[in-house]
C-alpha atoms as a printed R data frame, in Angstrom:
    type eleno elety resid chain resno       x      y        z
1   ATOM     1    CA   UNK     A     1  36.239 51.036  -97.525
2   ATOM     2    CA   UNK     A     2  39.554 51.723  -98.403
3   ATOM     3    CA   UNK     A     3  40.608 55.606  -99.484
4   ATOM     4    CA   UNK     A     4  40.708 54.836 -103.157
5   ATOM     5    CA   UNK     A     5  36.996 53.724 -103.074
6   ATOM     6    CA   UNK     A     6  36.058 56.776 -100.864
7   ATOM     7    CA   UNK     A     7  37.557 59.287 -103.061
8   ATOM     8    CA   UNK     A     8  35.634 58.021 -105.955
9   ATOM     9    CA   UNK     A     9  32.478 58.546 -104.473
10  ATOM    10    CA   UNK     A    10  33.235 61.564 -103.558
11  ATOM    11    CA   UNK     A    11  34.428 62.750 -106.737
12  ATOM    12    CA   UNK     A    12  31.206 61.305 -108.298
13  ATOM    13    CA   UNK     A    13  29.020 63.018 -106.378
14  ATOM    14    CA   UNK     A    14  31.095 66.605 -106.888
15  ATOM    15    CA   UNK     A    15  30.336 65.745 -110.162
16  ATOM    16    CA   UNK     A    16  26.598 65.166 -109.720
17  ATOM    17    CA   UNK     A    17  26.240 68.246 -107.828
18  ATOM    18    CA   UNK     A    18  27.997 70.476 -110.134
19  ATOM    19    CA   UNK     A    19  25.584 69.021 -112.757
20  ATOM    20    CA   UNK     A    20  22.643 69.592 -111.063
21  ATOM    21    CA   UNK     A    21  23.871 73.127 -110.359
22  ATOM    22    CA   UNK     A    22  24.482 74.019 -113.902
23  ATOM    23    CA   UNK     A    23  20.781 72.594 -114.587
24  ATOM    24    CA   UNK     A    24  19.552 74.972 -112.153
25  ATOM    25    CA   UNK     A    25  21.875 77.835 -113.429
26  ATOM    26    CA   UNK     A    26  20.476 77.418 -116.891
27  ATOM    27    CA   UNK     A    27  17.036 76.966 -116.188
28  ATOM    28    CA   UNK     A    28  15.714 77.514 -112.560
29  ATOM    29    CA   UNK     A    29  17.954 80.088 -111.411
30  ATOM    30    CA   UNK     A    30  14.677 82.290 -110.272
31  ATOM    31    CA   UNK     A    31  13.253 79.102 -108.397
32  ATOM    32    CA   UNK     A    32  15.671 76.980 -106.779
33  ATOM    33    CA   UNK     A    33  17.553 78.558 -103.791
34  ATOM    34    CA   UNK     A    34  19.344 76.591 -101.971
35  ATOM    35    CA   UNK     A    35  21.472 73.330 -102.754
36  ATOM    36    CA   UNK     A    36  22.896 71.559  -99.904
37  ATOM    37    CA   UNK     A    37  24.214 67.981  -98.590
38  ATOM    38    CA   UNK     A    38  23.170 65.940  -96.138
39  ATOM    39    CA   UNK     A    39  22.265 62.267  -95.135
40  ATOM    40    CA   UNK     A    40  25.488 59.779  -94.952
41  ATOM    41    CA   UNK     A    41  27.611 61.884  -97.110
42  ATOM    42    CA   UNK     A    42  27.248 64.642  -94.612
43  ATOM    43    CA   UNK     A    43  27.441 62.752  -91.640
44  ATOM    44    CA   UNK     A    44  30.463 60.293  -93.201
45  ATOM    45    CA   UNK     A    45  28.460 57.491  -92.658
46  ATOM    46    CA   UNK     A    46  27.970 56.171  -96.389
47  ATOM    47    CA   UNK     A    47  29.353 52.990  -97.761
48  ATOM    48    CA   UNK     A    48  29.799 51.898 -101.238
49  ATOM    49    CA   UNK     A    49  26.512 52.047 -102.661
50  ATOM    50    CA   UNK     A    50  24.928 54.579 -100.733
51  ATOM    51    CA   UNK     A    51  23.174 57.715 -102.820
52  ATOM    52    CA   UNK     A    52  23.483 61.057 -102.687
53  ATOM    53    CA   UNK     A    53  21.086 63.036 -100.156
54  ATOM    54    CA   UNK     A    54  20.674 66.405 -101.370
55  ATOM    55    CA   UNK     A    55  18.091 69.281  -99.716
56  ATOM    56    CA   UNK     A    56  16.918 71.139 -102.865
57  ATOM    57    CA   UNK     A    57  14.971 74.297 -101.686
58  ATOM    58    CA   UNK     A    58  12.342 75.626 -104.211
59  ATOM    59    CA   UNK     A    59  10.757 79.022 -104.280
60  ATOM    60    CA   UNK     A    60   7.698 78.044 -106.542
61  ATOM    61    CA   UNK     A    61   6.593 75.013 -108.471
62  ATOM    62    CA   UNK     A    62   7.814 75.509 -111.629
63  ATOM    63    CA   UNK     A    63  11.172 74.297 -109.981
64  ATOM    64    CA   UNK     A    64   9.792 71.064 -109.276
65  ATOM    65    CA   UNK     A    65  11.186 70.926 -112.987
66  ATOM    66    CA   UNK     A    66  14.775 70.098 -111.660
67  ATOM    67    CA   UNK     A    67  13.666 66.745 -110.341
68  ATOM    68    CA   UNK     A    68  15.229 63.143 -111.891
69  ATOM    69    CA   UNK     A    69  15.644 59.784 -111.039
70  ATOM    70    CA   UNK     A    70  17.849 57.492 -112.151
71  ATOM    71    CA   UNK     A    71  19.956 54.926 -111.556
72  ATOM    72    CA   UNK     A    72  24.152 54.696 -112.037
73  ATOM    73    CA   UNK     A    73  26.475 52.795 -111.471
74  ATOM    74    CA   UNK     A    74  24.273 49.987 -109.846
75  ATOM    75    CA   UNK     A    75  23.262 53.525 -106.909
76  ATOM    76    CA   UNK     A    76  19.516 54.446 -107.580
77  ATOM    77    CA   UNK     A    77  19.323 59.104 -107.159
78  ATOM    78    CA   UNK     A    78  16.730 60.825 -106.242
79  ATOM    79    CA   UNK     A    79  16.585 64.491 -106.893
80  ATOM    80    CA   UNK     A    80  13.695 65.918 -105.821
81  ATOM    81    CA   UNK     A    81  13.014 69.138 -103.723
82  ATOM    82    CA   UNK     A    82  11.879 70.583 -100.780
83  ATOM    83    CA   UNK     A    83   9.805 73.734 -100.125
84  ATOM    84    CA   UNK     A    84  10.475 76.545  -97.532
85  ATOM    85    CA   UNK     A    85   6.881 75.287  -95.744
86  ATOM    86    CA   UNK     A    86   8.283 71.859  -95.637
87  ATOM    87    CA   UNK     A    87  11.614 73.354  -93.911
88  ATOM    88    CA   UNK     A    88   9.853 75.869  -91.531
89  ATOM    89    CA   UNK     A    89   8.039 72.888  -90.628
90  ATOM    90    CA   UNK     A    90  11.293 70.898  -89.384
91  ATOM    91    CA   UNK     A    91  12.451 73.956  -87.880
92  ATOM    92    CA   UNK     A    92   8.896 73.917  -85.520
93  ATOM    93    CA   UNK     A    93  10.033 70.564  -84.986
94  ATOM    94    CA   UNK     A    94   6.601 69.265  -86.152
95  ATOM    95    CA   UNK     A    95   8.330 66.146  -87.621
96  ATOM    96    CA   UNK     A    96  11.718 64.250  -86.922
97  ATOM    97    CA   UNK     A    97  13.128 65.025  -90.360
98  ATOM    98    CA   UNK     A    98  15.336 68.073  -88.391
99  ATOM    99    CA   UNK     A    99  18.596 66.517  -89.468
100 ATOM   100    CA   UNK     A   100  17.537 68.635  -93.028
101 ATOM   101    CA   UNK     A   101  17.174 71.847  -91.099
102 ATOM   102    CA   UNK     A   102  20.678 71.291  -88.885
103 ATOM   103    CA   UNK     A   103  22.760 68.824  -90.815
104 ATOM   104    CA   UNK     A   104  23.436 69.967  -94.088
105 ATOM   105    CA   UNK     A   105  26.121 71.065  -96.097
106 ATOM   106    CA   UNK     A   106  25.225 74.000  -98.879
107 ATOM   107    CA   UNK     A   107  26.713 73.988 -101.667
108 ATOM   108    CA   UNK     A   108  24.707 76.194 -103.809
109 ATOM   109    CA   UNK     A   109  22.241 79.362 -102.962
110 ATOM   110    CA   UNK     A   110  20.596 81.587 -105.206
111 ATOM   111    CA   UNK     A   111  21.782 84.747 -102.762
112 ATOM   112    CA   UNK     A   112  22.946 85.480  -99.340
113 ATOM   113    CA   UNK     A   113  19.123 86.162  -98.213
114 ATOM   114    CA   UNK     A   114  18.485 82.238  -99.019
115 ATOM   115    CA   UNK     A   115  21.619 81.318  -96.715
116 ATOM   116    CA   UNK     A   116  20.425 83.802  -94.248
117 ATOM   117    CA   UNK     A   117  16.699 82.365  -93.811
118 ATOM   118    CA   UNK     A   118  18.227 78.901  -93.978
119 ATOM   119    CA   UNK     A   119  20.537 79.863  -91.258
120 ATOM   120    CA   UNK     A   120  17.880 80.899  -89.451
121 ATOM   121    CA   UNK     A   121  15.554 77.810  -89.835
122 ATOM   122    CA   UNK     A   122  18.866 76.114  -88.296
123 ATOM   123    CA   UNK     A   123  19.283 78.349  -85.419
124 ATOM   124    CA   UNK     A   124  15.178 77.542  -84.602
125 ATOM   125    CA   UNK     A   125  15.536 73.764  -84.515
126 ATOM   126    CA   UNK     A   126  18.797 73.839  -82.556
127 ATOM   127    CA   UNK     A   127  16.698 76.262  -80.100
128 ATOM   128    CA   UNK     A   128  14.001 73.613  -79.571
129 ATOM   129    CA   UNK     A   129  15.823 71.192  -79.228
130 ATOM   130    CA   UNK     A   130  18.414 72.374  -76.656
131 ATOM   131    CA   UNK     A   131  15.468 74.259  -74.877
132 ATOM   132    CA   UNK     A   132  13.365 72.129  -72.012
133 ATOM   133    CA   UNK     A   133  10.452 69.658  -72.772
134 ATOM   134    CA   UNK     A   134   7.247 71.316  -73.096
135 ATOM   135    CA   UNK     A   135   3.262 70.822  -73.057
136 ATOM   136    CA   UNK     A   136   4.204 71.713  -76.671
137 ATOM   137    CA   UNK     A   137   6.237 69.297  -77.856
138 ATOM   138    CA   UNK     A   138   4.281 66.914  -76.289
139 ATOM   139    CA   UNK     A   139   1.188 67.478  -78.155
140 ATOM   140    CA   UNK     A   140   3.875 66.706  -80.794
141 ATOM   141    CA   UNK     A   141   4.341 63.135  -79.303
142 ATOM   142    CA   UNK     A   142   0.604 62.430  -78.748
143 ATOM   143    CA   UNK     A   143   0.443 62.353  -82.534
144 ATOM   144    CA   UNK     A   144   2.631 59.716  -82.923
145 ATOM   145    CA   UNK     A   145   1.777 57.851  -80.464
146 ATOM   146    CA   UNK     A   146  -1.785 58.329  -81.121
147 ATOM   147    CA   UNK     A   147  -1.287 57.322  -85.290
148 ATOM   148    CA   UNK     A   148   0.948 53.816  -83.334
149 ATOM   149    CA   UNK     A   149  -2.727 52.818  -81.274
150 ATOM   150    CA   UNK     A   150  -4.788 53.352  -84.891
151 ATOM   151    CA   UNK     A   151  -2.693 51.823  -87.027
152 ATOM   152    CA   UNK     A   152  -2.562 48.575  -84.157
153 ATOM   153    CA   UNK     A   153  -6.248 49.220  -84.282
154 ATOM   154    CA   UNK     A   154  -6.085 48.370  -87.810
155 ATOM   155    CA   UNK     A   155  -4.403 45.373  -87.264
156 ATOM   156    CA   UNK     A   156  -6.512 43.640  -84.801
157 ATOM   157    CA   UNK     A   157  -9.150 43.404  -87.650
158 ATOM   158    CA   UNK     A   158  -6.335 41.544  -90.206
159 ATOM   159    CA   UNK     A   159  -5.960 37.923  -90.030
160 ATOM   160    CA   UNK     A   160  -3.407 37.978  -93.217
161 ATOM   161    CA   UNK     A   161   0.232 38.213  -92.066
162 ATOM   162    CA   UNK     A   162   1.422 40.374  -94.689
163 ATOM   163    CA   UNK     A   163  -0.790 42.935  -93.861
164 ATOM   164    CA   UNK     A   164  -0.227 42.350  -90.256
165 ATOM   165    CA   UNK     A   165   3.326 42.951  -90.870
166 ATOM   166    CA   UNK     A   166   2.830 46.048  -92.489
167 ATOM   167    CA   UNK     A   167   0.800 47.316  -89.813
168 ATOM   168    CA   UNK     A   168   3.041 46.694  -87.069
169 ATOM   169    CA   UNK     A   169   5.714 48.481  -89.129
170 ATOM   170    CA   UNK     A   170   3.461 51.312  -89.236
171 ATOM   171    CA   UNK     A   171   3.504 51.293  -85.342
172 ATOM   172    CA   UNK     A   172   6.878 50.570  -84.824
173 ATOM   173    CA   UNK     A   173   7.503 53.776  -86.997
174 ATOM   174    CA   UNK     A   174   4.897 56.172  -85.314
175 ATOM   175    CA   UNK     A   175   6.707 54.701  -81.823
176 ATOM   176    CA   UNK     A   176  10.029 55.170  -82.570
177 ATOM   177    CA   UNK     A   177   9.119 58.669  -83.568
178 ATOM   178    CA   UNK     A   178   7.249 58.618  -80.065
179 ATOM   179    CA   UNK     A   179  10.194 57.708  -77.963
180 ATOM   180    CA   UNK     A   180  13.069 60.751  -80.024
181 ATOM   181    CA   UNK     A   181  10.223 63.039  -79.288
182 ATOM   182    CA   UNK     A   182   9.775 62.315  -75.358
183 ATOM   183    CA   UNK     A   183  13.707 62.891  -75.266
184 ATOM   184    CA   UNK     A   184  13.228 65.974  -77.109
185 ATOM   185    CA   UNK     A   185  15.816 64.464  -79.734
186 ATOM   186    CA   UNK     A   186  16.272 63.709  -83.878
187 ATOM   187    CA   UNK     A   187  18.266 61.025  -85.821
188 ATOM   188    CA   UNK     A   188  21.496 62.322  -87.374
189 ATOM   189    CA   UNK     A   189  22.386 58.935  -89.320
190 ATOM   190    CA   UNK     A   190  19.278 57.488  -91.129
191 ATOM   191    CA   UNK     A   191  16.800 54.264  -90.625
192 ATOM   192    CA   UNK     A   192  19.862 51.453  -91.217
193 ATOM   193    CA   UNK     A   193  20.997 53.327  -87.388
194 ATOM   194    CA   UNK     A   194  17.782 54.412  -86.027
195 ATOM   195    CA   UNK     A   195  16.765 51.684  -83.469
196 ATOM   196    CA   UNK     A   196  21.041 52.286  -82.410
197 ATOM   197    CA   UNK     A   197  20.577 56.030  -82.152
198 ATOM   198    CA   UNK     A   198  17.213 55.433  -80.271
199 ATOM   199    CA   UNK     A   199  18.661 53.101  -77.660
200 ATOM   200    CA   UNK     A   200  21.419 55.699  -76.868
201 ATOM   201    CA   UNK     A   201  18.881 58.663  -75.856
202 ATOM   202    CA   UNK     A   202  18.478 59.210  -72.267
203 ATOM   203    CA   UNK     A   203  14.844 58.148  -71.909
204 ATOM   204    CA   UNK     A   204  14.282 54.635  -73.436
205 ATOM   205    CA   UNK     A   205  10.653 52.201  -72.434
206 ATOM   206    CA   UNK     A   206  12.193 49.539  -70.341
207 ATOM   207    CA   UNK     A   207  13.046 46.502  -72.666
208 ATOM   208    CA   UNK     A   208  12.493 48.216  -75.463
209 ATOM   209    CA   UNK     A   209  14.509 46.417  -77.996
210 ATOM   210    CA   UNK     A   210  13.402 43.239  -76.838
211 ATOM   211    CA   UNK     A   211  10.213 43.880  -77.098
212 ATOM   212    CA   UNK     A   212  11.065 45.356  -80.473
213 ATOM   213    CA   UNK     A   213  12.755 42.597  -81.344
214 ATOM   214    CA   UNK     A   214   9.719 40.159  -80.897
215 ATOM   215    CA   UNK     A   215   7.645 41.646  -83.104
216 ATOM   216    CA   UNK     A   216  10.088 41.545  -85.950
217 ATOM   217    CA   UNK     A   217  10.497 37.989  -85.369
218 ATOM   218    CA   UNK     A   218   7.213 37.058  -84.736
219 ATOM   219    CA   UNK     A   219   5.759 33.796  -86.961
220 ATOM   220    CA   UNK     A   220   2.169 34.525  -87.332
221 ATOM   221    CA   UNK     A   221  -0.441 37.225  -87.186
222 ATOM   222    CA   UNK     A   222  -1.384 36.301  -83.282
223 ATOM   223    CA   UNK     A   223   2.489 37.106  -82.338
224 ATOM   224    CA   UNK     A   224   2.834 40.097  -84.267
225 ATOM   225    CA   UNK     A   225  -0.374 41.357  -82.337
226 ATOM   226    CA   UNK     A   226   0.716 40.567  -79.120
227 ATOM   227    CA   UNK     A   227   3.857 42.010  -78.772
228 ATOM   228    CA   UNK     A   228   3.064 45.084  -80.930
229 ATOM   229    CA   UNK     A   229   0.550 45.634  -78.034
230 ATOM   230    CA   UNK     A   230   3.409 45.183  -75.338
231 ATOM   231    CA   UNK     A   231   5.605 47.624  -77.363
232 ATOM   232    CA   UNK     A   232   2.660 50.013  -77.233
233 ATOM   233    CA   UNK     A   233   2.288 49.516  -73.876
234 ATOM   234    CA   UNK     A   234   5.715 50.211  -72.561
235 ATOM   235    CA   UNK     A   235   6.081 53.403  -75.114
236 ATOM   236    CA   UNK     A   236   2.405 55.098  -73.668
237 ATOM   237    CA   UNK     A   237   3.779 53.648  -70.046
238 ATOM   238    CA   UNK     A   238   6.780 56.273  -70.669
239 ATOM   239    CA   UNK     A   239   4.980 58.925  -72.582
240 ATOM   240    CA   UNK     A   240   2.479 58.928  -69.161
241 ATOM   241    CA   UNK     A   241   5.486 59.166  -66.782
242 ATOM   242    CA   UNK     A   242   7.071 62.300  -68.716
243 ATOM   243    CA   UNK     A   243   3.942 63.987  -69.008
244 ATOM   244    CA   UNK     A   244   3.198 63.469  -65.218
245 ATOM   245    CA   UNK     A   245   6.167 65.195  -65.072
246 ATOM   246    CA   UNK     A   246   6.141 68.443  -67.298
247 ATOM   247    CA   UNK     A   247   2.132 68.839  -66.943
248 ATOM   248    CA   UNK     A   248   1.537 71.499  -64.363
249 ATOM   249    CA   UNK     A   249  -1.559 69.654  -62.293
250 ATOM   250    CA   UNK     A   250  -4.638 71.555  -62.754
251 ATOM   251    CA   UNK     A   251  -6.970 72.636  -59.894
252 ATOM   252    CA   UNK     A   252 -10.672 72.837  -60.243
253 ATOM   253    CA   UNK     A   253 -12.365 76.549  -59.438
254 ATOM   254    CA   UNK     A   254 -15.198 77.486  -58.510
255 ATOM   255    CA   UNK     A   255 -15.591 78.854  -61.987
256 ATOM   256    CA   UNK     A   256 -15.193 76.048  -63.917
257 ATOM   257    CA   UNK     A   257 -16.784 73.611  -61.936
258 ATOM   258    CA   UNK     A   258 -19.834 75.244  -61.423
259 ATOM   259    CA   UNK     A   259 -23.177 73.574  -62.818
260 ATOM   260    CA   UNK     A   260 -20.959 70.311  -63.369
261 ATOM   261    CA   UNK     A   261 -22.820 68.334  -61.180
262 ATOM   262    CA   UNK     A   262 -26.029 69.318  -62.262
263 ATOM   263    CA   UNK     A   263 -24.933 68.215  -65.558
264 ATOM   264    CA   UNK     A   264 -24.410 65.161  -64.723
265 ATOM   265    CA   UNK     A   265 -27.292 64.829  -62.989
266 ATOM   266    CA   UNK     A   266 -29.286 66.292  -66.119
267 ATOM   267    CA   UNK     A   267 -27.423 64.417  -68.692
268 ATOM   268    CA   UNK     A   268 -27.288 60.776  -66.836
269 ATOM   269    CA   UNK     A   269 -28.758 60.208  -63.698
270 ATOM   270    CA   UNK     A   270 -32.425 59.531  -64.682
271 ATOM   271    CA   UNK     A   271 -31.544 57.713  -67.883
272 ATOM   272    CA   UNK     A   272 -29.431 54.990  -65.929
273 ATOM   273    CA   UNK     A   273 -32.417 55.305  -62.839
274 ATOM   274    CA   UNK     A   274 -34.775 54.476  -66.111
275 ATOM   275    CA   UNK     A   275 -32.345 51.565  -67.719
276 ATOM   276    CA   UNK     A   276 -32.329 49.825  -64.361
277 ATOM   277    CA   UNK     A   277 -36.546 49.756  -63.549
278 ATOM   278    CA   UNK     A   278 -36.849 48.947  -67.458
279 ATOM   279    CA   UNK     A   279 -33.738 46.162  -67.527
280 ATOM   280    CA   UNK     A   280 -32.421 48.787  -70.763
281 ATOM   281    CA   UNK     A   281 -28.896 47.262  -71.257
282 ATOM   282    CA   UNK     A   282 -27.811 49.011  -73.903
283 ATOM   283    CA   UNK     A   283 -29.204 52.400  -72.502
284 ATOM   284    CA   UNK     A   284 -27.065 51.619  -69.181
285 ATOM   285    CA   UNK     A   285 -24.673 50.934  -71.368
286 ATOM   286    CA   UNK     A   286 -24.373 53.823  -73.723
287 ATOM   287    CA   UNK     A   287 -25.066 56.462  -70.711
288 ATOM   288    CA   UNK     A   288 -22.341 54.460  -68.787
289 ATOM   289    CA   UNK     A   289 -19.947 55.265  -71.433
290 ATOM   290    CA   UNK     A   290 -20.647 58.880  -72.403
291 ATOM   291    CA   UNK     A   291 -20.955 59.690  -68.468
292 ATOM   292    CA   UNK     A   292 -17.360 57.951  -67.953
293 ATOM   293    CA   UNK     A   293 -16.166 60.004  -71.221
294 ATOM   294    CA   UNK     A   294 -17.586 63.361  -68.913
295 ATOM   295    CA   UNK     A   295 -15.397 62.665  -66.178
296 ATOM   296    CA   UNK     A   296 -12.425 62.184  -67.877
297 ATOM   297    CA   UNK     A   297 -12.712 65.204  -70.018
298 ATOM   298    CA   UNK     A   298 -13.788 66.768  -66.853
299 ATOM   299    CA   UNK     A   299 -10.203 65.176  -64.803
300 ATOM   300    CA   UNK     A   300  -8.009 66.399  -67.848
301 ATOM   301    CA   UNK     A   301  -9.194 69.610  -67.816
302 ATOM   302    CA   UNK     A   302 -10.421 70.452  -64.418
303 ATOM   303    CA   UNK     A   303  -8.206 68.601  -62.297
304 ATOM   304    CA   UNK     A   304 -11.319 67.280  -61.145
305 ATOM   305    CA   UNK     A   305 -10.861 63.428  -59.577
306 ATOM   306    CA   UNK     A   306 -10.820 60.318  -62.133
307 ATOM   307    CA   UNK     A   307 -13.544 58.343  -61.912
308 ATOM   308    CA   UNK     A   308 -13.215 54.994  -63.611
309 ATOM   309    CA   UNK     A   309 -17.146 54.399  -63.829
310 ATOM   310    CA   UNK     A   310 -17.364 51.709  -66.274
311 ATOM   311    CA   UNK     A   311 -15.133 49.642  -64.132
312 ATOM   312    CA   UNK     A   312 -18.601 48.829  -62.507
313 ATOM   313    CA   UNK     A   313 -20.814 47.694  -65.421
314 ATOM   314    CA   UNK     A   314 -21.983 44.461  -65.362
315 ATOM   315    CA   UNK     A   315 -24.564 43.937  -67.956
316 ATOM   316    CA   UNK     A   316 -26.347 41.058  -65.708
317 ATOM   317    CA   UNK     A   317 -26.444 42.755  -62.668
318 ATOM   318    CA   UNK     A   318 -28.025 46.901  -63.557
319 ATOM   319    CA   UNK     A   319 -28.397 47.225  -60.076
320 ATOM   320    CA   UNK     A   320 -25.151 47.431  -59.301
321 ATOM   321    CA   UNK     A   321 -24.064 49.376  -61.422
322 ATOM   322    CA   UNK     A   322 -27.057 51.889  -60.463
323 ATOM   323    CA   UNK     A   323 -25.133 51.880  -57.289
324 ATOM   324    CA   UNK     A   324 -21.532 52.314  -58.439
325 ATOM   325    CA   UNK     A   325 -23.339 55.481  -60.794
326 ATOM   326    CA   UNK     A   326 -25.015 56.970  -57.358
327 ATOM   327    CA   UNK     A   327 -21.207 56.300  -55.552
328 ATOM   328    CA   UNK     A   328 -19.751 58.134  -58.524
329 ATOM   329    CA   UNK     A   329 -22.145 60.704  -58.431
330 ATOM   330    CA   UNK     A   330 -20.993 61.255  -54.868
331 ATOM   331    CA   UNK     A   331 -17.799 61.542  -55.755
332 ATOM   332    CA   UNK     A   332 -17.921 64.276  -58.104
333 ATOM   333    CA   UNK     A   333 -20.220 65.948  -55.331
334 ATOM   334    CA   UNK     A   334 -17.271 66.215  -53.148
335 ATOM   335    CA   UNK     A   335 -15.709 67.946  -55.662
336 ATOM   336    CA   UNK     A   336 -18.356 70.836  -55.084
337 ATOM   337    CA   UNK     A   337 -17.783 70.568  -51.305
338 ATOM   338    CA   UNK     A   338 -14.201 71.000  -51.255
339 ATOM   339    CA   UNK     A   339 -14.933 74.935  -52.776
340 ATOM   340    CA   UNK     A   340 -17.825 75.287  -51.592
341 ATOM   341    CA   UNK     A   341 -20.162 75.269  -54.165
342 ATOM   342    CA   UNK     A   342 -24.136 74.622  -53.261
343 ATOM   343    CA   UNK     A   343 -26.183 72.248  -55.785
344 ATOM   344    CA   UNK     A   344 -28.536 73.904  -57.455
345 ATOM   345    CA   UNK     A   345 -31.811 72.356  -57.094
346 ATOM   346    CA   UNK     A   346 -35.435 73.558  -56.450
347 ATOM   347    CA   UNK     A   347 -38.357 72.437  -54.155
348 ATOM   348    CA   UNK     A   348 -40.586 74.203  -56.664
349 ATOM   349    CA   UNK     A   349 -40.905 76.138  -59.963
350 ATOM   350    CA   UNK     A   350 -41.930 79.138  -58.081
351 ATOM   351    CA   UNK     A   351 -38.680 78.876  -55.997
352 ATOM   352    CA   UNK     A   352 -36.715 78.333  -59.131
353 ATOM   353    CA   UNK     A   353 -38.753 81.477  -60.758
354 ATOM   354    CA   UNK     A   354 -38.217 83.984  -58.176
355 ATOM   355    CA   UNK     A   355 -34.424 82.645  -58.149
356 ATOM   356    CA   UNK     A   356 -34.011 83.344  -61.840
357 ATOM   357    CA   UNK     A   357 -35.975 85.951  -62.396
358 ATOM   358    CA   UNK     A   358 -35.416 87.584  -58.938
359 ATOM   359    CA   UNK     A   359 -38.664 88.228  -58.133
């Protein structure tokens, strides 16, 4: 753009802005409290028909009053506010909106106790952000990620391509977010430079943009599902390696392993013993399933080892997975051993009596 065409814009929008500031003066001047710029015209990345991002703080909802859109001069505005919740919110980083926290120009406040609590929002973000990765933050990510796996979920039932389109831009979005959280990051420029901003971060999935790239391109519904799974997979295969990394590794104790085994033992053992001798598929099944669940909860939290038990099933052949249960089982056991910790099991009810009763 050459300077005449820049100057115009900018005079428009002074224009706009000093409008919308003598709306608020007349009639929200107990509700609005901050006015401020931001997006491209903050950033100086705006071309000829970009609009004007403004944050517009409000205090209560009558000043949701302010709000217009419109279009002029062939540029469609949006005014519309923001709330203090919304902004404390960026500042937690609980979203990757933070560029409305950091990068923003103000224009307008109601008092120097609105600047002052902005300022402060501002110094909170910047905080995170230059501060080190945490369990935290990752929690953060899981979200994302998590929302990218249901919304693919959602897509393996589709057979229309629209929808299936849709869908993989709903995980492409949740990912993207995925990937500026695990390098503890925000976008400064908007979408039309995301996937440029993302590439430049210090921890990108290998291949990323190609694999990206093919499901933008892809021709049918079978495509797009295929490499929206590959993008998945790279994207978890990163957020895995970073949390191996900031994740102290937990040790089981005595404490809170204690009575585990019998549980399992209670909970499982018999019903997968009585699946086998009654050829109960589903019930070796089912058990199978809710015993593997056990032992994962039990490795995330515990430290405890991972068991992969359905690994084993084979709904033709019970009796081997009997045996891969029993192995498991055995497994787990060792867990005991390695503190020190007796199972708990009775020849008798009088034995168990005097045990728990003591006497």
């Amino acid at each position: 753009m050459n300077e005449i065409i820049i100057n115009r814009l900018k005079q428009k929008n002074k224009e706009l802005i000093n409008i919308l500031i003598q709306k608020v003066q007349n009639e929200y001047e107990n509700d609005i409290d901050l006015i401020g710029i931001c997006g491209s015209f903050f950033t100086g990345d705006f071309h000829e028909k970009s609009d004007l991002d403004l944050l517009v703080v409000l205090n209560n909802d009558r000043g949701w009053g302010f709000a217009k859109c419109f279009i002029l001069d062939d540029i469609g505005y949006d005014f519309y506010g923001s709330t203090w919740a919304k902004l404390e919110d960026m500042a937690n980083f609980d979203n990757t909106f933070v560029s409305h926290v950091i990068d923003v120009d103000i224009v307008y406040s109601r008092n120097t106790d609105c600047i002052e609590r902005f300022m402060k929002l501002r110094e909170k973000a910047l905080n995170i952000i230059n501060g080190p990765m945490n369990s935290e933050i990752l929690k953060k990510t899981k979200k994302h990620l998590d929302g990218a796996i249901l919304s693919y979920g959602e897509m393996m039932l589709e057979d229309e391509i629209g929808i299936a389109r849709k869908l993989s831009g709903d995980v492409i979005n949740n990912l993207i977010n995925t990937v500026c959280y695990l390098n503890h990051n925000y976008f400064k420029l908007g979408v039309k430079h995301q996937l440029e901003e993302l590439m430049a971060m210090e921890r990108v999935p290998t291949n990323f943009e190609r694999h990206f790239n093919k499901v933008i391109f892809a021709k049918s519904v079978v495509e797009i599902k295929q490499a929206t799974a590959i993008l998945i997979k790279v994207v978890r295969e990163l957020y895995n390696e970073i949390e191996e990394e900031i994740i102290d590794k937990l040790e089981p104790t005595k404490d809170n392993l204690k009575g585990t085994y019998e549980e399992v033992w209670s909970n499982w053992r018999n019903k997968i013993q009585y699946a086998l001798e009654h050829k109960d598929i589903f019930l070796a099944f089912s058990s199978g399933v809710s015993c593997h669940n056990f032992y994962n909860e039990m490795h995330i939290s515990r430290g405890t080892a991972l068991i992969n038990l359905m690994k084993d099933f084979q709904a033709e052949n019970l009796e081997k997975f009997a045996n891969a249960f029993n192995e498991a089982m055995e497994i787990y056991r060792q867990e005991y051993e390695k503190l020190g910790i007796k199972v708990v099991i009775y020849d008798s009810i009088s034995e168990f009596k005097k045990d728990y009763l003591g006497y």
